[in-house]
N, C-alpha and C positions, 0 to 999 in steps of 0.2 A: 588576850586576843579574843575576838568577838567570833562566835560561832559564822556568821557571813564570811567575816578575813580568811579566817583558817581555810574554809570551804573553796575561795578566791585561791590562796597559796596551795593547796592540793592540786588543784583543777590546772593549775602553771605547773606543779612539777610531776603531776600524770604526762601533760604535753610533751615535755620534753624527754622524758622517761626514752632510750633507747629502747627497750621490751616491748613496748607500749601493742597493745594486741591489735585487729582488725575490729572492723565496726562489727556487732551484734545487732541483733534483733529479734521482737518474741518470734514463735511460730506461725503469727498472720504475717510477722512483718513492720509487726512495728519497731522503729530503732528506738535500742538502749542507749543510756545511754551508762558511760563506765561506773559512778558512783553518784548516789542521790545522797542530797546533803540539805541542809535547812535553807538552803537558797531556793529552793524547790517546791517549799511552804511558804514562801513570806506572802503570798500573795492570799493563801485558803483562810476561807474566814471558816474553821472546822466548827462553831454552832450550828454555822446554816447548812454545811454540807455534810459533815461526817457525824455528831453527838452524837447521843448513849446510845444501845442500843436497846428495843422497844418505843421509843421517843423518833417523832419525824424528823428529818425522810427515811428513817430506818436503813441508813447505808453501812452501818454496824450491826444491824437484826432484827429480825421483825418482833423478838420477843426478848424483854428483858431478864431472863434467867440463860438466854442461850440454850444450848447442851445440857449446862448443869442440872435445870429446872428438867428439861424432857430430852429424853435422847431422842437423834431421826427416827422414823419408820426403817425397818431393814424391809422392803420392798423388791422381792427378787422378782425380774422378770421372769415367767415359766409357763410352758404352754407346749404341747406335742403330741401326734397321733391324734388319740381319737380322746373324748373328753372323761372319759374314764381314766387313761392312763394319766394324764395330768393333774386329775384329781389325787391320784397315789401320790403325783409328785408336791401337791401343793400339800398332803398331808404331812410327809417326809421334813419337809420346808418348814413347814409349823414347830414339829417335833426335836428341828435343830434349832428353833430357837426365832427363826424369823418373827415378825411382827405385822406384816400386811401381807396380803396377797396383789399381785398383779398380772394380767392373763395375757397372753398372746395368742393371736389366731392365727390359724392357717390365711395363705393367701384367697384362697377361694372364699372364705367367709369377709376375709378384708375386704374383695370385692363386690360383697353383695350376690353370690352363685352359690348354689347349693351343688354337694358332691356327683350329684349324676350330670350336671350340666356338661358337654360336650366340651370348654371354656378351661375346664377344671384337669382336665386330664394328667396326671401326672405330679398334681399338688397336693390334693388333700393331703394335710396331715402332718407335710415337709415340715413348715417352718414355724408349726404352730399349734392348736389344738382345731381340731374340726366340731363349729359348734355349729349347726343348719336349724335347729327349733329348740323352743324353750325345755324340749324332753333332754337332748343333749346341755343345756344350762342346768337341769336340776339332777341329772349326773356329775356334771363339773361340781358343784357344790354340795355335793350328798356328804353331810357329817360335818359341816360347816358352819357354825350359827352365825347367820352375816349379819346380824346383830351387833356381835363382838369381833367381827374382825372387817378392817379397812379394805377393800378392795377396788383395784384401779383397773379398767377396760382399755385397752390401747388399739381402737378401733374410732375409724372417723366417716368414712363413707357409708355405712349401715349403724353407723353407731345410734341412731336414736332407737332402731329394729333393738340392739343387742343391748341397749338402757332398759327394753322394755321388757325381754326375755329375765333380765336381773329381776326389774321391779317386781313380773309375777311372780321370779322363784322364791321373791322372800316374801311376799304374799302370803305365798303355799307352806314357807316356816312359820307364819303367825307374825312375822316382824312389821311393826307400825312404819310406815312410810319415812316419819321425822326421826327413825332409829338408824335408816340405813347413812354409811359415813365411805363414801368414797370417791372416785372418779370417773370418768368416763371422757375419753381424749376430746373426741368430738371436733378435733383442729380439721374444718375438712381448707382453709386457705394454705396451710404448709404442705396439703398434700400437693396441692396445685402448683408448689414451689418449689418442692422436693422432693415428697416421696411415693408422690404418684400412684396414690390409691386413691380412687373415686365413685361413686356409682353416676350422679346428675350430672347437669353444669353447675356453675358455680352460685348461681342466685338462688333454685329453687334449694340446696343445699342450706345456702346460710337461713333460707325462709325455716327447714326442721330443725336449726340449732337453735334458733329463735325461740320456736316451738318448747324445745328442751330447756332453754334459759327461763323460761314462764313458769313452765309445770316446776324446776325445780323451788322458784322462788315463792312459790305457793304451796307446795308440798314437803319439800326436801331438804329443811332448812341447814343439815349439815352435808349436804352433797356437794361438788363439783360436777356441772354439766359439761364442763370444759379445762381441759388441759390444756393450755398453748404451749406446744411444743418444739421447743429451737433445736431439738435433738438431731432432728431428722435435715433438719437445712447445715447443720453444722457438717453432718456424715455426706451431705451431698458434695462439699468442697468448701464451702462458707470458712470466710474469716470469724474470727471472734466476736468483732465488732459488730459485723451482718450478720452472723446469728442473734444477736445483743437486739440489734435494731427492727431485723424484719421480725423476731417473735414477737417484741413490743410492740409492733406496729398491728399487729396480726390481731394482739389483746383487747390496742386502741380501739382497732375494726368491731370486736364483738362492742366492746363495752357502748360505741355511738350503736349498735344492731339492737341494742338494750334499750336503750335511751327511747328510739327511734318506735319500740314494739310499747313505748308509754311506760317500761319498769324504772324501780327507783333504783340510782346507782348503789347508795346505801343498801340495798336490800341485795341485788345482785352481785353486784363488787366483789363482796369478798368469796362469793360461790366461784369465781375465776382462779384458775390454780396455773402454776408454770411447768416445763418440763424440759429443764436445759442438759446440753453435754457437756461432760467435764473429760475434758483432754488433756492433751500430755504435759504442755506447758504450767508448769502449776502455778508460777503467780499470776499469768495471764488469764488463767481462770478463776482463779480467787476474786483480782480485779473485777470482774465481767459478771459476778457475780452481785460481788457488794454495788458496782454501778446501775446493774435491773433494779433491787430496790429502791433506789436512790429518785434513777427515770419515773420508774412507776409510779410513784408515793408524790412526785411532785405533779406529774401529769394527771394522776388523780382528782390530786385539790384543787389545783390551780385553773387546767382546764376544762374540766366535768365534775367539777362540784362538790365533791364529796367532802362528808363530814363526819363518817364514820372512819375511824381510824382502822378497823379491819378492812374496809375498800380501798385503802392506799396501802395496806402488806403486800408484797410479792413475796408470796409463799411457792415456792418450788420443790419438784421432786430433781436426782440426779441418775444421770446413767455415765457409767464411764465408756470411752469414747473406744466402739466396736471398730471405726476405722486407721485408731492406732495399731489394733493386733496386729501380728503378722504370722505368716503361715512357715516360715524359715524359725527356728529355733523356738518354737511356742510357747518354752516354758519364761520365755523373758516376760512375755504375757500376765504374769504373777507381779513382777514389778513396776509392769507399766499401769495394771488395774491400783495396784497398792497406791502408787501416787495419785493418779488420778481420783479418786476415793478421797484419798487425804485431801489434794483442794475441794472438792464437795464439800466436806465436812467442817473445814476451815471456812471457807467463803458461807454456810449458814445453811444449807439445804436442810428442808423440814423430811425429806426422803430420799432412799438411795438404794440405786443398784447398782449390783457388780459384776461386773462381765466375768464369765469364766475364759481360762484360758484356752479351750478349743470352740470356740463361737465363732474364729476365723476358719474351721473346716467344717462345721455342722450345731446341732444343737447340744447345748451342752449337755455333756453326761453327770449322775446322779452323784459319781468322788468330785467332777472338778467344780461343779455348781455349788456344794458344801464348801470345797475351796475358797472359794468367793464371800460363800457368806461369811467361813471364817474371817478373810481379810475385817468385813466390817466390824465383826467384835472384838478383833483386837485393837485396831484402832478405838472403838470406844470402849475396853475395858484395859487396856494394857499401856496405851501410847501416852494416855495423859494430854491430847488436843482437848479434850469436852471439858476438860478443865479449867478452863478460861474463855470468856466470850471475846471473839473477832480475836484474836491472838497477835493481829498483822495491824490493827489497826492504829494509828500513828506512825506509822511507815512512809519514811520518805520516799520510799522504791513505791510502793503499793498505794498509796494514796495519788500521786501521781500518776500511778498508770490507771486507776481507776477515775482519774480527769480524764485522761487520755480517750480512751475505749467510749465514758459517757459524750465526749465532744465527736469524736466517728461515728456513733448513733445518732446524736441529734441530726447531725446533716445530712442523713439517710432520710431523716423523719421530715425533714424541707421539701428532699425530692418525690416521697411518697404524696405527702401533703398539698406537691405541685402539680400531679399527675390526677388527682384525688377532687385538683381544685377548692383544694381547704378542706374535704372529709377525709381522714384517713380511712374508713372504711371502702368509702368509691375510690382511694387513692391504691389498697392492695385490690381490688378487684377491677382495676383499669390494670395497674401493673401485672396481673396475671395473665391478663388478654392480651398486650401487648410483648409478654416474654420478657419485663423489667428485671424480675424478680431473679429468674432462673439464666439470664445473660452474665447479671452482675456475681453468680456463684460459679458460672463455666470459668468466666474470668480468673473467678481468684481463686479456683484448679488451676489453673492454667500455671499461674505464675508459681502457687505452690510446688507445682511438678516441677517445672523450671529452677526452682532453688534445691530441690531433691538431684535432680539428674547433674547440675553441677555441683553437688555436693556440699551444697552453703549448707544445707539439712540431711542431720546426719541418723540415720533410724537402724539401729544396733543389729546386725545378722543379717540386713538386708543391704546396704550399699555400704559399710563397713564392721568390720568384726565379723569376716562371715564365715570363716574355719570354726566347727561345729560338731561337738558328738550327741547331740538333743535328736532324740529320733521323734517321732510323730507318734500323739500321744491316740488309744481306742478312742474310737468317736462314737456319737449316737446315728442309730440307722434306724431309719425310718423303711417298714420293707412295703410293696402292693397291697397286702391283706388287707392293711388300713384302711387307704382307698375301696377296696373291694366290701369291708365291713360297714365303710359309711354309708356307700352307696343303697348298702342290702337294706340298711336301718333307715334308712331315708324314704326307702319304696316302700318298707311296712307303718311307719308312720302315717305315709300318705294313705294308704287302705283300710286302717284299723280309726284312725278321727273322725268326727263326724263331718261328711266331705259337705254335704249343705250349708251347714252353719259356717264353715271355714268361708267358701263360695262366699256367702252371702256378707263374710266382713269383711273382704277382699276387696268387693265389690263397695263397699260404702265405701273404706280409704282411696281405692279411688275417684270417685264422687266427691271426697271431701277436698284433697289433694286440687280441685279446680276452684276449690271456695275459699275463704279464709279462716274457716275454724282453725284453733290448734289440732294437728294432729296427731298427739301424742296417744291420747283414749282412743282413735281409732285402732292406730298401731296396736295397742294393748288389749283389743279387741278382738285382734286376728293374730295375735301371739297368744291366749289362752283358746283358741280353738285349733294350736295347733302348726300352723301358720311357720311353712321356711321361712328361710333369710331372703335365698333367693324369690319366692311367689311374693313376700312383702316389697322386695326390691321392685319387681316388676309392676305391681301394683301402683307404685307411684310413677315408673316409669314411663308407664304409655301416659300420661302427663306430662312431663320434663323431659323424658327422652334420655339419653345416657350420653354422656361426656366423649368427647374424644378430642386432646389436647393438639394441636397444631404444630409440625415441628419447626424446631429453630436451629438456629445456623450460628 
């Protein structure tokens, strides 16, 4: 009997199966269907879509040895209080074994406001590390050689200020420009989408990443100026497929902003890095994974030219999905990061983070953040995944859904592209001014909740299984002093600089800011004399003016 018949005679006596269960579907929603079978294939030509991995479209890997040849980066997010203390923690982090650094900021610095700003009251320090001048950058990094170790900025609205703050501190180590190897988020359209950090509007914004995509293609040849980030649209309510689609599309945007400032795709291309979430569904994020490379690698060649085979990789970092946690029984938190991890590392990610188990009450503390890290080592020393590349791949379940997922993105990429009037780049920045972007995520909240409150989706300790003796685990506390220290540190910097020379390159960046030079040498100008987040914010401000998003309904 022929693989097809059998498959035929299965599929008749699943049907009539008394037992026979209710329809499934992943967690966006899309239906399963009961059992994938070679009827499933017969139409995949797997040369063109799926082959080796390292070889185009790379929807098995972007590098032919996988895991084997290099394990991920263990890339823990960390960042709190004032930059001192996060420097203890990123040594800590190192000491257990980590392999990159990645920083988080407090909010006040996400927004471009220094700690005494009026704006700030009550934040410094929460949710992040308070960094306001390059003195605070060369404390975070004191005993550091950023030389040797990768480091990622997860900042987009100041982010070319807080590139620049980086750049002089390893300046100041002696480190050559072409040595430093990291990132810097730089997505300021997902913020406009989702996560709502901004300092401009939205044009004179892409005009400084622009800025940042030049200087690094001329200087920085193993940097990332940009992260595009699906993280943050995923955590807002987004399906798989809409995180899938609008980061891609988000990419497209920079890469025509590229094209468009006269740089070569080739030269820039592979400076673009990704930064997806990996949530609870696990083959659904496996899928969504291997389909970005897939997208990428062909929209690359096919439609902007490339010919460089590093400018069609989609190299990405991972974060497991902060709004799986839950605050009811937290320690299940352990096994929801575990999985979520495991598709990361399955689905090919070049980096990963792990959520600790109390991140759903505050920032995580110094036992469960090792927790975390431990997850990733045992998964790559113990689990035996990094042992084989794509592990899923020829999977009649997982190939298929990963058609699935790439066919819900492309028709996202029609609509953006129609809105755009053929540029994807005027296509997310008409969609952000019109509330496209951010309607289509309320949305599919909406419905998500809706299969939660009826119970179609079932989330362990919270709408069932919820009899419990897990008590609520110490958390980290951020106390005033902090705030009250940044502040103090922030007033004697400004007194002790040379306050002329500061003035006087304040005053150019904004002169330059109405011209078309790149602005990056200016920024770097008024960040070695000293120069806040906030004073360079504002600097280009009375220029551009500061953002204020329109509400939607």
């Amino acid at each position: 009997m022929t693989d097809e018949k059998r498959a035929l005679d299965w599929q008749k006596r699943y049907e009539e199966a008394p037992e026979r269960d209710a329809d499934f579907e992943t967690i966006s929603g899309i239906p399963l269907k009961p059992l994938y079978t070679p009827l499933d294939d017969r139409d995949r030509d797997y040369d063109a879509t799926v082959g080796f991995p390292g070889e185009y479209p790379y929807t098995r890997g972007v590098y032919t040895s996988g895991h084997r040849g290099r394990l991920w980066t263990m890339r823990q997010f960390a960042g709190f209080g004032s930059a001192k203390d996060t420097n203890e923690r990123f040594h800590f982090l190192l000491d257990q074994g980590q392999t990159g650094l990645s920083v988080a900021y407090d909010m006040p610095t996400l927004m471009g406001r220094d700690p005494d700003d009026p704006l700030t009251l009550g934040e410094v320090g929460r949710c992040g590390a308070s960094v306001a001048s390059l003195k605070d950058m060369e404390t975070l990094f004191d005993g550091i050689p950023l030389d040797k170790v990768s480091v990622s900025q997860t900042i987009s609205g100041p982010a070319a200020t807080l590139f620049c703050y980086y750049v002089a501190c390893a300046g100041e180590q002696g480190v050559a420009l072409d040595r430093l190897d990291g990132t810097c988020q730089t997505d300021i359209l997902k913020e406009y989408i989702a996560q709502k950090e901004w300092v401009y509007p939205p044009r004179p914004h892409m005009r400084l990443i622009g800025d940042m995509m030049e200087y690094c293609a001329d200087h920085m040849p193993r940097y990332h100026p940009i992260s595009v980030s699906g993280y943050h649209i995923r955590e807002a309510g987004s399906t798989a497929a809409q995180e899938l689609a609008f980061t891609l599309a988000d990419g497209f945007a920079y890469v025509e902003l590229g094209l468009a400032r006269g740089l070569d795709v080739d030269i820039f291309g592979p400076q673009l890095s990704f930064f997806f979430n990996s949530h609870i569904d696990f083959f659904e994020e496996i899928a969504k994974f291997r389909a970005a490379r897939r997208i990428w690698a062909r929209w690359m060649k096919e439609r902007y030219g490339a010919r460089n085979p590093k400018a069609m990789q989609c190299r990405f970092h991972v974060q497991t999905a902060g709004c799986s946690l839950t605050l009811q029984q937290p320690y299940n938190n352990v096994v929801r990061t575990a999985l979520e991890a495991l598709a990361g590392v399955i689905g090919g990610a070049q980096s990963l983070h792990t959520n600790s188990l109390d991140e759903v009450y505050a920032l995580p503390s110094q036992e469960n953040v090792e927790i975390a890290l431990r997850t990733q080592q045992i998964i790559a020393h113990e689990s035996g995944v990094a042992s084989v590349i794509d592990p899923l791949g020829g999977s009649h379940f997982v190939e298929s859904l990963t058609d699935r997922i790439e066919e819900e993105a492309e028709e996202y990429f029609k609509r953006i592209e129609k809105i755009g009037e053929g540029s994807m780049l005027e296509g997310c920045l008409r969609g952000i001014d019109d509330g496209y972007f951010q309607m289509e995520i309320a949305e599919a909240a909406y419905r998500q909740q809706k299969r939660f409150d009826a119970e179609r989706m079932i989330q362990v300790g919270v709408n069932a299984f919820t009899e419990s003796v897990q008590e609520a685990p110490e958390f980290l506390r951020i106390g005033q002093e902090v705030e009250d220290r940044a502040v103090e540190e922030t007033n004697r910097l400004r007194k002790d600089r040379d306050h002329d020379a500061c003035a006087k390159a304040l005053a150019r960046l904004t002169d330059a800011s109405r011209g078309g030079d790149n602005l990056i040498d200016y920024i770097l100008d008024a960040t070695r004399c000293y120069a806040t987040v906030g004073e360079i914010a504002q600097a280009m401000a009375d220029v551009y003016g500061r953002y204020r998003e329109a509400p939607r309904f």
